[in-house]
N, C-alpha and C positions, 0 to 999 in steps of 0.2 A: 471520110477523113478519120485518120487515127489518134485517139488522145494520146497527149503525150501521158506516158509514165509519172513523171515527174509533179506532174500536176496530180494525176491518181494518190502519191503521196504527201503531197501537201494537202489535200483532203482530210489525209488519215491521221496527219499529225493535227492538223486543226480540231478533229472529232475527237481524238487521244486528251487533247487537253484542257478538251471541252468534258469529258468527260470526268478528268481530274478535278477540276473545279465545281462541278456538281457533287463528286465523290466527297470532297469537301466540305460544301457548305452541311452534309448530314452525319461528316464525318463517320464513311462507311471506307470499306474496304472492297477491294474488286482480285476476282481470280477467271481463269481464260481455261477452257479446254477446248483444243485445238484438231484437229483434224487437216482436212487439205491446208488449214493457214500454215500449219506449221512451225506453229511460233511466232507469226507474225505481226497477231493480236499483241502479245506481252509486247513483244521489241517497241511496238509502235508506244505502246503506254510509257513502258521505259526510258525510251529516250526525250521526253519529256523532263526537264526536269525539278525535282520535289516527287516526283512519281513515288518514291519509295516511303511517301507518309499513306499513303492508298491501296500499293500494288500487294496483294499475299505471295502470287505467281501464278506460275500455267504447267497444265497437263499437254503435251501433247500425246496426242494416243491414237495413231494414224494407224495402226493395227486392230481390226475389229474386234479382236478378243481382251483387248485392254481395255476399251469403253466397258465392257464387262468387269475387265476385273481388278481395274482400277479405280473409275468411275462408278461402277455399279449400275451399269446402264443391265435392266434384265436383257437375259441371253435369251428368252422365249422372243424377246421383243425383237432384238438385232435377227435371231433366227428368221422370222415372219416376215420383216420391211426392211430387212439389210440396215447398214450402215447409215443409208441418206434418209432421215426421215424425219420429221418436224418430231415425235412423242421421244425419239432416240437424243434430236437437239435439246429437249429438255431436260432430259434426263441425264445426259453430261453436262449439262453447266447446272443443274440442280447436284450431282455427286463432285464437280470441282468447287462449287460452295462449300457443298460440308468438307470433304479432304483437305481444302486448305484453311477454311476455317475465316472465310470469307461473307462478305454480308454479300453483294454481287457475284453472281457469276455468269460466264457469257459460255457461249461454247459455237463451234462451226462444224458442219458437214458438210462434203459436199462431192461433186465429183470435178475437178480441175479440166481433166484431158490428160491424156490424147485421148482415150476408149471410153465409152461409156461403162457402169460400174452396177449390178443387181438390175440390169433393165432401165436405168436412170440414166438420162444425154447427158453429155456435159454441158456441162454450167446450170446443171443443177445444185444448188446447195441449199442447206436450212441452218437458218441460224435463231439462237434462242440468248433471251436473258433471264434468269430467276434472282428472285431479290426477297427480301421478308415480305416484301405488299405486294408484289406479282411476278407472273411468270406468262410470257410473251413469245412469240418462237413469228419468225417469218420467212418465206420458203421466194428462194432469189431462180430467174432466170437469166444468166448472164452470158454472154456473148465475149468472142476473142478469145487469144492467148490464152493457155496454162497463167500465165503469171498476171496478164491482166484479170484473169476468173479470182485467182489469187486475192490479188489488188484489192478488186472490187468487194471480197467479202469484208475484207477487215474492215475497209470502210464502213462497210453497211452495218457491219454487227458493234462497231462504235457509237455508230449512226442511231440505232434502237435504243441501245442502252442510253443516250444522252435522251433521249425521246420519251423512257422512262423514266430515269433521274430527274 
């Protein structure tokens, strides 16, 4: 049976605004660096709305040489384990922390589809959050669609974050 979509999104907006309301009660601030989501992270947070007492914003940086040299993700690192890798997950949502100036940061990696990416299948991703009291990363095996792999990360990496918050 295939889930619907729709339902995958009402997931992400209930975690989005569960997430706001923790962001809240510690009165932190949250920022996304993004990969396969694409910006999907932010939108979901955003369209929430009050989001704008919480949100900094999002990197997306879907080009490996931006994680570098945006993020600050080291280039020995990305050279070694590519793109997809739980230490590279943290290391973008630890540099969209500091660049936007954000107490939270989250970030995704991952491979979507159609092809696999440095030896990694699809629906491989890792997703991370860093915060002042910790830094967390967890590495998804998902199944389906480009856009359900999609789906599912945003979810999940809202999902952490409320789990930490």
């Amino acid at each position: 049976m295939t889930e619907d979509p729709s339902s995958r999104s009402s997931l992400s907006a209930g975690a989005a605004a569960a997430v706001l309301r923790a962001l809240g009660v510690r009165d932190w601030s949250i920022a996304a660096a993004e990969s396969l989501t694409g910006g999907r992270v932010i939108a979901a947070l955003v369209d929430i709305p009050g989001a704008s007492a919480h949100v900094r914003g999002g990197i997306v940086a879907y080009a490996t040489d931006l994680k570098a040299r945006v993020l600050g993700v080291d280039e020995g690192l990305l050279a070694e384990r590519g793109a997809v890798d739980a230490e590279v997950a943290l290391a973008m949502a630890g540099g969209v922390r500091r660049v936007m100036g954000a107490d939270v940061g989250l970030a995704t990696t991952g491979v979507a589809g159609p092809d696999a990416q440095d030896g990694k299948p699809v629906g491989t991703v890792h997703i991370a959050v860093v915060t002042p009291e910790t830094a967390v990363t967890a590495q998804l095996a998902l199944a389906g669609t480009r856009d359900e792999i999609r789906t599912a990360s945003v979810t999940r990496v809202l999902e952490l974050a409320l789990d930490v918050l």
